[in-house]
N, C-alpha and C positions, 0 to 999 in steps of 0.2 A: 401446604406444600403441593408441588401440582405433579399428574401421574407420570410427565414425561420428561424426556431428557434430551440434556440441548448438548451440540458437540460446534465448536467451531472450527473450521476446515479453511488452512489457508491454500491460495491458486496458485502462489509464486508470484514471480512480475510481471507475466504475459504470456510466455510459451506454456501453452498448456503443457507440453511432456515435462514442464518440472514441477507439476503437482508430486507429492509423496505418494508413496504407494499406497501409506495408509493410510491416506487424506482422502484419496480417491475411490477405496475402498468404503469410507466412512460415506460417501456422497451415496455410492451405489446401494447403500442398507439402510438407506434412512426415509422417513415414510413424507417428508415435504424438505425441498431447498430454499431456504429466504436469501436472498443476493440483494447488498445496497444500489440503489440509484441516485443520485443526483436530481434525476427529475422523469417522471412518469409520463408517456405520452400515449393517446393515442395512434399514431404513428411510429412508436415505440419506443421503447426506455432507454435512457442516457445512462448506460451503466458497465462500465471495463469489467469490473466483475464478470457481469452476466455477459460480456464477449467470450473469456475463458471459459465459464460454463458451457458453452453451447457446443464448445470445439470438444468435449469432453465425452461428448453423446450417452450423457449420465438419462437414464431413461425414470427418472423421480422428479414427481411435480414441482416446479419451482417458483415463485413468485418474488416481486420485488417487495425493496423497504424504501420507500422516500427519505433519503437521508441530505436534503441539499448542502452544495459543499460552502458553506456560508457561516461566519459565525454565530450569526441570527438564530435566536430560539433553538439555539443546539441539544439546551436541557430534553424543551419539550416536545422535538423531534424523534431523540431517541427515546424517549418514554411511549412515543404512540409505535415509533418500529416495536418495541418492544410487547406492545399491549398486542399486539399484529402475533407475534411469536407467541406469546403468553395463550392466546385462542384453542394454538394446535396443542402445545403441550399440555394444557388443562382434559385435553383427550387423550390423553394421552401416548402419544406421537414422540419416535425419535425426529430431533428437529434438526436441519444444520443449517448452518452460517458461516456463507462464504467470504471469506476479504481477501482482495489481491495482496501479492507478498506475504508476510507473515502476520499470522492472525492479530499478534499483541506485537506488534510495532509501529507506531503510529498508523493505526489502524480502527476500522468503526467497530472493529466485534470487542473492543477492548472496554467502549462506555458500555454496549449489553450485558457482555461478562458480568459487568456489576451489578448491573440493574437484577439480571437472573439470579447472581449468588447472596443479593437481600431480600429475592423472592422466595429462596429454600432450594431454586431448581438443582438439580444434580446436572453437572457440567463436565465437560472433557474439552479440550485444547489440540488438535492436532496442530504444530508448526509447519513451515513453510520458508520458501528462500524470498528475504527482501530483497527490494531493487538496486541496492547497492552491493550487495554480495554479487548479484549475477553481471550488474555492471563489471565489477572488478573483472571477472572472468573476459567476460568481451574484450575487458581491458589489455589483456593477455598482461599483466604485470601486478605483483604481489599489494595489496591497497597497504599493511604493514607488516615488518617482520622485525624477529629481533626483540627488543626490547621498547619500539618507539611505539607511542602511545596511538590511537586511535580514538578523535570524536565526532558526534553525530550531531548534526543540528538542524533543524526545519524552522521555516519561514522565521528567516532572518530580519531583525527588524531595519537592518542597515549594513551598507559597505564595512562601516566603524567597527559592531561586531564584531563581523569576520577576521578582520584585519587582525584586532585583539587575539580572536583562537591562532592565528597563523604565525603569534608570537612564540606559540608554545612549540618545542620539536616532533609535531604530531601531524598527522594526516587526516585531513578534516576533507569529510563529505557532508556536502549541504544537499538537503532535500527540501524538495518544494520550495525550488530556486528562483520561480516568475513570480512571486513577490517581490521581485527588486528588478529595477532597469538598469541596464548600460551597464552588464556584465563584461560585453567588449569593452569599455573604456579602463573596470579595474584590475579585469587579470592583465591588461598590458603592462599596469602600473608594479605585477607581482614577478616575481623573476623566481617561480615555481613550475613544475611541471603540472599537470591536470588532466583528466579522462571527460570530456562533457558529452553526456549521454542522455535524448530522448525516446520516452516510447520502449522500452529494453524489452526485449523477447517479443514484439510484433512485427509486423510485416510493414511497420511505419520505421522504424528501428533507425538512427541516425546518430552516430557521433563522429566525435575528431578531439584532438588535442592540438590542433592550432587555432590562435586565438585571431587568426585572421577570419574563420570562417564562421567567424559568433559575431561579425561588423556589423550584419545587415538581415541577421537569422532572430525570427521573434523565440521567443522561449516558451515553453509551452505547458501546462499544469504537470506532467508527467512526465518529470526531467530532473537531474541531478547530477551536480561536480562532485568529482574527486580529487581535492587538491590534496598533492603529496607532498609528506615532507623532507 
């Protein structure tokens, strides 16, 4: 069992100020920050994470994880981030692990988690707000209340899908929505209301609920509908 102990910290969706108190806390008492990338550059890291971190002026060494966003060798990707984490905690080092929005919601600290808790390591969780929660707020209207159901769904494999859950009387938010084209061509075809939001809590920050102005707009890895029921 190794002498240190791992805590994951989630960012929120972008605004740094909606890190937790005790998320933020956990960042500033901890003795290294590992943040996923996408891709490591010398010109530097391709990583949302590590944008929030930096706005955060957490004064703890932080380094990246190569986790590219591909489904390619996902196993043994996160086994070397992790072999990466494994180094400091073996010194035993409090370690954290940042992921934007909530740590365990489709999220990368969720394969570590595992990897660590077959390691032996002792582990802590702080939560955080996902990017449809905080959607809904920009949204300024309720995502459900009442008794109507709420489902979640990420990279959709088709229109067809969708269509299916839209049969249900529930309010369905899709994440990681640019795996599918010609979104303007289906919500025209749905006679539901919807919140489309990219980028949520950064200074790229773009939505609308008209489906006119998704005609000619690409859609972008960090972005998600809220279609209501």
């Amino acid at each position: 069992m190794s002498k240190g102990k791992l805590v994951g910290v989630a960012l929120g969706p972008g605004d740094p100020e909606l890190i937790t108190v005790k998320g933020l806390k956990a960042l500033q008492t901890a003795d290294v920050i590992f943040y996923p990338a996408s891709d490591i550059k010398k010109s530097g890291n391709v990583s949302f994470s590590e944008n929030i971190l930096k706005q955060l002026n957490v004064d703890v060494p932080s380094l990246p994880l190569c986790i590219p966003m591909t489904g390619k060798n996902r196993e043994t990707n996160y086994l070397k981030a992790f072999q990466e984490i494994q180094i400091e905690l073996d010194k035993g080092k409090l370690v954290a692990v940042v992921s934007e929005g909530d740590a365990l919601f489709y999220s990368t600290f969720g394969y570590l988690l595992k990897l660590a808790q077959d390691a032996g390591v002792e582990c802590n969780v702080i939560p955080g707000i996902p990017a449809f929660i905080a959607s809904g707020a920009e949204g300024q209207r309720p995502i459900t209340e009442g008794n109507q159901a709420l489902k979640v769904i990420a990279r959709p494999n088709s229109f067809e899908e969708i269509e299916e859950e839209l049969k249900e009387k529930q309010t369905l938010v899709v994440m990681k929505m640019s795996v599918l084209d010609n979104w303007f061509d289906f919500l025209k075809t749905q006679n539901r209301p919807f919140f489309y939001i990219e980028r949520v809590g950064t200074s790229q920050q773009y939505s609308t609920t008209n489906v006119m102005d998704l005609e000619l707009r690409g859609i972008p890895y960090f972005s998600l509908i809220i279609i209501y029921g």
